[in-house]
C-alpha positions in Angstrom: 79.7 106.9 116.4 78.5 110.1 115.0 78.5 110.4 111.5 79.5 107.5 110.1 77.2 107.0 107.5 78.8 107.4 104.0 82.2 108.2 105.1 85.6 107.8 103.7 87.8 105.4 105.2 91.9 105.2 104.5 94.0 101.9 105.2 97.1 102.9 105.9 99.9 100.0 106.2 102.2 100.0 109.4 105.5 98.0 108.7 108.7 97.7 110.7 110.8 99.6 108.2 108.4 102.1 107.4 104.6 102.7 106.8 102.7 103.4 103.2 100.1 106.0 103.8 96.3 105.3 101.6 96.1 108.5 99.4 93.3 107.2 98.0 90.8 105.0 100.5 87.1 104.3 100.1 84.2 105.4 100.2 81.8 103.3 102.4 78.5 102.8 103.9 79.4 102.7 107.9 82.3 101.4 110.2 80.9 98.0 110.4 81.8 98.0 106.5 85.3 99.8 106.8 86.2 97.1 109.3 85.1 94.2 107.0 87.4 95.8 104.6 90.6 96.5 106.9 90.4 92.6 108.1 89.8 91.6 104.5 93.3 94.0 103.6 95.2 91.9 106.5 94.4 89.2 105.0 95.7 90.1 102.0 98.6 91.2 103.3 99.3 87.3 105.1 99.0 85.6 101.8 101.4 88.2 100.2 103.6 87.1 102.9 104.0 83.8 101.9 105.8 84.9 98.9 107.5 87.5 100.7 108.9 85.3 103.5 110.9 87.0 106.1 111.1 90.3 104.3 107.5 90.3 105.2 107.3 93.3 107.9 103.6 94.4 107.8 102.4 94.8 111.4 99.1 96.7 111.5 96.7 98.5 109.3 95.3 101.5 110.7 91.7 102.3 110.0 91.4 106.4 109.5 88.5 108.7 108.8 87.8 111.7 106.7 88.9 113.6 109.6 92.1 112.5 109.8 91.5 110.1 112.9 92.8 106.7 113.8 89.9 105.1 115.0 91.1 102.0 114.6 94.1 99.5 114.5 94.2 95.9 113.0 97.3 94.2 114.5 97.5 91.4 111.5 99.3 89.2 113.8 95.2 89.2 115.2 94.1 87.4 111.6 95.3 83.7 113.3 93.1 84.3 115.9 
């Protein structure tokens, strides 16, 4: 992928009910690096879930670059496997 040294990556959180946008991200090295990080955020998100329970909506976590493109989804349901 062109350009992906020293970019800045945002995590935004896809839920059922609604979806909380990253304002801030994170500046990192590469997309081998963002990805570690957006897998790391899911699971995260799974062991907040266990206090949650079922109000626990969190689906996906899209990975987006300065840009202002998806270029990638984590489907957290994908952390079991």
């Amino acid at each position: 992928m062109q350009g992906e040294a020293g970019m800045h990556y945002y995590f935004h959180i896809r839920a059922e009910s609604a979806s909380i946008l990253d304002d801030e991200g994170l500046d990192l090295p590469n997309i081998s690096a963002a990805r570690i990080e957006m897998r790391a955020s899911a699971e995260d998100l799974i062991k907040a879930a266990l206090y949650a329970g079922p109000r626990f909506d969190v689906r996906a976590i899209d990975l987006e670059d300065e840009s202002g493109s998806i270029i990638e989804t984590f489907w957290v349901r994908n952390i079991f496997h």
